[in-house]
C-alpha positions as CSV (number, residue, x, y, z in Angstrom):
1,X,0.0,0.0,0.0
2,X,2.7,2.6,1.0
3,X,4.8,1.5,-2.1
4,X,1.9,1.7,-4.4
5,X,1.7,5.4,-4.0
6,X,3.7,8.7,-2.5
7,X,1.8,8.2,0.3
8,X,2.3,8.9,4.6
9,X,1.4,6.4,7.1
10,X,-0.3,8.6,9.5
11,X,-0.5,6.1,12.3
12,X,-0.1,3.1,13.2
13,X,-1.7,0.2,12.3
14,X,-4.3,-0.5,14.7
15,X,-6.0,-3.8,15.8
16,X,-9.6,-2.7,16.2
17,X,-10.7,-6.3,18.0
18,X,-12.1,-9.2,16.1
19,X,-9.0,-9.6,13.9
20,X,-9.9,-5.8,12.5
21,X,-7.4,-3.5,11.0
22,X,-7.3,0.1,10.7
23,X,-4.7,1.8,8.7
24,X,-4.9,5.8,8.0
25,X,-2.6,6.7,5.3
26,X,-2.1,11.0,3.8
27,X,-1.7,12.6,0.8
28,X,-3.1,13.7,-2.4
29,X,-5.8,11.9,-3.2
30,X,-4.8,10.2,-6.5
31,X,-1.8,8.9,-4.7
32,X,-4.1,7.9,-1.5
33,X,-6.6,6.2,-3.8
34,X,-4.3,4.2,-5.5
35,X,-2.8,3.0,-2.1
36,X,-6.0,2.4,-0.7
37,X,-6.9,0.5,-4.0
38,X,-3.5,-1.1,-3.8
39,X,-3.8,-2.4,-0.2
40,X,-7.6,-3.3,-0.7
41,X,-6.5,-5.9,-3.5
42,X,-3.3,-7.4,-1.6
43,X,-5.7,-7.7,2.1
44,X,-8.5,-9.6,-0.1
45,X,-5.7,-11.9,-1.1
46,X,-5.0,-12.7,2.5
47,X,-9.2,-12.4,4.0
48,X,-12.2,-10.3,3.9
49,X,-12.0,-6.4,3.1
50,X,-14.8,-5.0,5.2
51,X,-14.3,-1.3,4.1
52,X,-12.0,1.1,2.5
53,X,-12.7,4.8,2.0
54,X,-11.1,7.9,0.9
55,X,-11.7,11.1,2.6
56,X,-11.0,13.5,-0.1
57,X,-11.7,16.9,2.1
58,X,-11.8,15.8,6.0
59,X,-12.9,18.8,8.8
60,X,-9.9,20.1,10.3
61,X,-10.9,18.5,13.4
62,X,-10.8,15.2,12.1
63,X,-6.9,15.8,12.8
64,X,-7.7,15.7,16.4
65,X,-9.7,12.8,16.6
66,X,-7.4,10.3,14.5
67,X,-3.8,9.7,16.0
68,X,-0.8,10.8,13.9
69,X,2.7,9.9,14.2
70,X,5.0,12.6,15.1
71,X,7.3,14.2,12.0
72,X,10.6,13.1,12.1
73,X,13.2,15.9,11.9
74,X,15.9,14.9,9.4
75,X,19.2,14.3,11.5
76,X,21.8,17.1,11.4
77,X,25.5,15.2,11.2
């Protein structure tokens, strides 16, 4: 999924119970389509897809509410 397109993990993968996966991935929505589209295909290989959407214009808010992982600062040696 992240090699599919120029895409961020946002979080991390999260077990959501009941051997459930959530994944939130950002960035334009081409590239986050394709991932989406990408990792939809390989998971159906593997077991059941249950959902996948694309939130093309999310509420600022909606920031707040998911969890993000922290930018990394490139290292300065």
């Amino acid at each position: 999924m992240l090699k599919a397109a120029n895409v961020q993990l946002s979080s991390p993968m999260k077990g959501v119970g009941s051997a459930l996966v959530s994944a939130v991935v950002s960035g334009d929505v081409a590239a986050v389509k394709a991932a989406i589209d990408a990792g939809a295909d390989a998971a159906t290989r593997h077991g059941d897809v249950i959902s996948a959407h694309v939130i093309a214009r999310p509420h600022d808010d909606t920031e707040t509410v998911l969890p993000s992982i922290p930018a990394t600062k490139p290292s300065s040696k």
